[in-house]
N, C-alpha and C positions, 0 to 999 in steps of 0.2 A: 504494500500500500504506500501509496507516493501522499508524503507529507504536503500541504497547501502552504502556501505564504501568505502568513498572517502578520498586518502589522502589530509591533510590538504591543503598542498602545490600545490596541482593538483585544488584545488575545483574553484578559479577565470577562470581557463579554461574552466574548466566545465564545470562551469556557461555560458560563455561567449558561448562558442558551442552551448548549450542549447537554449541560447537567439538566435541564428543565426539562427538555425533551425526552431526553432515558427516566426519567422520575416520571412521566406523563409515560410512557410506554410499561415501565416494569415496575415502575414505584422504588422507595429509598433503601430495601432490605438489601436490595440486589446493585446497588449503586455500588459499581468500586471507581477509584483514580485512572483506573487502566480501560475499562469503558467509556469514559468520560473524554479520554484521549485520545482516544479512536475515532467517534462521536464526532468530535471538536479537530480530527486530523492534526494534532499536535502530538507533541513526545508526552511520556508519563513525565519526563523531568518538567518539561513546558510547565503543566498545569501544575505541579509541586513547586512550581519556582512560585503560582500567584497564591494558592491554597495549599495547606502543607496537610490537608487530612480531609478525609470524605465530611467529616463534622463543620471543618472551617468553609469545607464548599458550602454544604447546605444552611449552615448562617447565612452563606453572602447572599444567598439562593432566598431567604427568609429578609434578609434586610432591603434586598432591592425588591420585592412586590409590596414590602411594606412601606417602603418609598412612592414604587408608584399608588399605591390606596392614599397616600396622605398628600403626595400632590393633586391627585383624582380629588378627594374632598375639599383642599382648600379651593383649587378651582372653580367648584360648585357654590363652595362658602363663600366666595368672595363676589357670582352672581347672583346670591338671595340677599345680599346688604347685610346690613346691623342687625340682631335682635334675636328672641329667643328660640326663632324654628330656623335659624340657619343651619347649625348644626344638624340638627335630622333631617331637613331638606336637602341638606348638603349630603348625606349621606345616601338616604330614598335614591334623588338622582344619580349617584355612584352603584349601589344597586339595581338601576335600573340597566345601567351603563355594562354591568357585569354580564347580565342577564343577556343582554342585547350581542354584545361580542360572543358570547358564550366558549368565553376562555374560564374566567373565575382563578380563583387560587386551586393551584393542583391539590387533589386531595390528600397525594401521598406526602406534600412538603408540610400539609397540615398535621397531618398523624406525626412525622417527624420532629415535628415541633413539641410534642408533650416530652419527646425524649430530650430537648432542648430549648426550655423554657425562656432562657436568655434571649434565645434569637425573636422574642417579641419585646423585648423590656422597650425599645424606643415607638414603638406603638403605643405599649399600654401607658407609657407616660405624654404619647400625644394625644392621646383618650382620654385619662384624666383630667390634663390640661383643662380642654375643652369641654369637660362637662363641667368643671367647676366654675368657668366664664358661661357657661348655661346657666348654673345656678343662681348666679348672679344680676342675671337679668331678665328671669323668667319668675313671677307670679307666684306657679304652681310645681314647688320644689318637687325634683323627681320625674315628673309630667315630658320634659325634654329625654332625662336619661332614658324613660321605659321606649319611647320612639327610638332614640339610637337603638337602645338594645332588643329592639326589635330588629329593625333593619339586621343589624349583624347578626344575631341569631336566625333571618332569613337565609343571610347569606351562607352562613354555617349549616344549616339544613341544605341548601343545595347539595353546597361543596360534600356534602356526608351523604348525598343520596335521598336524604329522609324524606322528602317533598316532591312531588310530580307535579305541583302545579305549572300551569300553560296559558298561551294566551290569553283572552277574556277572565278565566278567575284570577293570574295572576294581579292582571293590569286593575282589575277591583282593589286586590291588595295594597297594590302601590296608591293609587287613587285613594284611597282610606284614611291611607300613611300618612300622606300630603295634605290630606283635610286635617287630620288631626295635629301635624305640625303647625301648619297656619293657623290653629286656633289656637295658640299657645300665647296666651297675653303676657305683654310685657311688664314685671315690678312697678308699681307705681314710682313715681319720685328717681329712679332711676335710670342714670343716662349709658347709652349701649356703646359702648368704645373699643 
């Protein structure tokens, strides 16, 4: 097998596609360094020179869709404006966004992740973040988080299987979502910044 020229600066992407792909085909049990290589038509040394362990791939594998889910929401956050239903509208529409591509998060990188709980810690502190500036200028404490955590737990049903829903009943669900974020009154006396 004839190696590809890859620029240097390209190659962690690469890599990282390459691993997404064998994880979407076999899932993470059966992930080694030496598949990934092949995959990715670079040396086993190649991909040890960016990742030194099938664990340090799938963080990066775990930190870069959690990159893109957080710039997919601010995105979204930053077209609903100020105020208490941004965040779950911002989220709903990202959801919606999943659905529609019908990529989602690989199932297998998800399961992988109970074995490596680290690889969400900058998520769940932009999760945090954000519901606590929910709290902040929403009304009816809590009212915002159960909508996010909706949404995500839709999206977790997907990505798990557990849910068939389609078409028409879906788009009721999201329609639902979206009423019930936009009914989310703002704190009195309090300015949204």
């Amino acid at each position: 097998m004839t190696k590809a020229r890859t620029r240097r600066e390209d190659r962690p992407m690469v890599i990282l596609d390459a691993a997404e792909r064998l994880i979407r085909r076999m899932g993470t049990r059966t992930l080694t360094i030496d598949a990934v290589a092949a995959e990715a038509t670079l040396s086993k040394g190649g991909v040890l020179h960016h990742y030194a362990s099938k664990d340090a791939l799938i963080s990066a594998l775990a930190e870069r869709k959690l990159r893109e889910i957080r710039e997919s929401v601010a995105t979204h956050e930053a077209e609903q404006g100020p105020g208490p239903a941004a965040l779950p509208l911002a989220l709903i529409a990202h959801a919606r966004q999943v659905y529609a591509d019908e990529d989602g998060f690989p199932r297998a990188l998800l399961l992988a992740s109970a074995e490596n709980p680290e690889a969400f810690a900058g998520f769940n502190a932009f999760l945090k973040q954000r519901l606590a500036q929910m709290e902040d200028v929403a009304c009816c404490p809590g009212a915002g988080a159960m909508l996010t955590f909706a949404t995500l737990g839709l999206l977790l049903s997907r990505t798990l299987g557990f849910h068939c829903l389609e078409g028409p009943d879906l788009e009721k669900l999201f329609d639902a979502m979206e009423h019930a974020a936009k009914s989310l009154p703002r704190a009195e006396g309090r300015e949204v910044g």
